[in-house]
C-alpha positions, 0 to 999 in steps of 0.5 A, a space after each residue: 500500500 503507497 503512503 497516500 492510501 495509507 494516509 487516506 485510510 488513517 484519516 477515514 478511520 479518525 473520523 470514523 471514531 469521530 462519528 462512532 464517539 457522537 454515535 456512543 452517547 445516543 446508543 447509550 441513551 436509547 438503551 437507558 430509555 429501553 429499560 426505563 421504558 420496560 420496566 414501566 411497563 412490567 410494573 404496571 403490567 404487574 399490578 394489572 394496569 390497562 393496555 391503553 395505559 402501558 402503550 405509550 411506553 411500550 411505543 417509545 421504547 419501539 421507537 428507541 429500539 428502531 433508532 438503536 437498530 438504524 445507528 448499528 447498521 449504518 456503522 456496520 456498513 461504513 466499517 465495511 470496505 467502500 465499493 466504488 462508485 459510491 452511492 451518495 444517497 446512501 452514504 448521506 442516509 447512513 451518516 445521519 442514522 448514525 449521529 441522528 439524535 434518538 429524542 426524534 429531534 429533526 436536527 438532520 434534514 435530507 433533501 434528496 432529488 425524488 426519481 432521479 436514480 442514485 448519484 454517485 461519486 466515482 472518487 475512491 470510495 475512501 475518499 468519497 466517504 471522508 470528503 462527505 463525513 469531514 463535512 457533515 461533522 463540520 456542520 454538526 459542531 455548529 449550533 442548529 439543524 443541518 441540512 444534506 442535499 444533492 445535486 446533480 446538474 454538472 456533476 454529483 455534488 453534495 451540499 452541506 449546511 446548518 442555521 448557524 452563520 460562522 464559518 464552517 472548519 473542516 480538517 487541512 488534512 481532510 481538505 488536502 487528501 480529498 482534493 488529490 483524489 480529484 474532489 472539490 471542497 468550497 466551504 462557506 458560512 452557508 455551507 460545504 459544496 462537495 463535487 465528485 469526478 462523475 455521476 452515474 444514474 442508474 
């Protein structure tokens, strides 16, 4: 393996951690609102409580499970070897599953165009993956919702935004690895454009 591969999988790997260590504290939460949840319905069960009065809980708990299984997944497939091309629909959805915050909260928005197929990035898949990842965490380290969309007029871009109006940071190292592997990154305080070497629809 040449020393930029080795350099550009040590990076998608930190941030991999990143995501993993924001992930952490919602997993844990969602597993702490899962027993709370439980042993409520248990000890009104127990004393022969209606179902109407348990099903509440017995909802929430469901729903912290659904996010829970979303997060596992999501990081399961991101520690699995990037195929190219990348699927940026896929990766974006993948991303917020992971960081999505198990109140239910709408802190993540995806606005992905309806019926136009998939849009994908033909940049290695590690690349592709750091490119969007370094950004999405900028965005997340401002205060607001975040907003992912894509584009694909003249080539697949993905544009990230938040509410907030300081200027976006992501990584030098981030920026100049993903740049030698043919991506462009433009940060602005609306937002992170980030453009792929080609599409594909399928």
């Amino acid at each position: 393996m040449s020393g930029g591969n080795e350099h550009l999988s040590a990076l998608w790997l930190a941030t991999l951690q990143r995501l993993a260590d924001r992930a952490a504290h919602d997993v844990r939460n969602a597993l702490n609102g899962v027993a709370v949840n439980v042993e409520v319905v248990r000890s009104r069960a127990g004393r022969g409580a209606e179902g109407s009065a348990i099903a509440p809980f017995a909802t929430a708990a469901a729903a912290q499970v659904e996010i829970l299984t979303a997060q596992v997944d999501a990081l399961v497939a991101l520690l699995r070897p990037a195929t190219v091309p990348v699927d940026l629909g896929v990766l974006l959805g993948r991303l917020t599953a992971l960081v999505q915050d198990t109140t239910g909260k709408d802190v993540i928005t995806l606005d992905l165009p309806a019926n136009s197929g998939s849009v994908t990035s033909s940049a290695g898949g590690d690349a592709t993956r750091l490119a969007v990842s370094g950004a999405f965490l900028a965005a997340l380290e401002r205060p607001g919702g975040v907003v992912c969309r894509l584009g694909t007029d003249e080539a697949p871009t993905v544009y990230i935004s938040s509410s907030a109006g300081e200027s976006f940071v992501v990584a030098q190292d981030i920026v100049d690895t993903v740049t030698a592997a043919g991506i462009q990154l433009r940060s602005s305080p609306d937002g992170i454009t980030l453009s792929f070497p080609s599409s594909s629809r399928d």
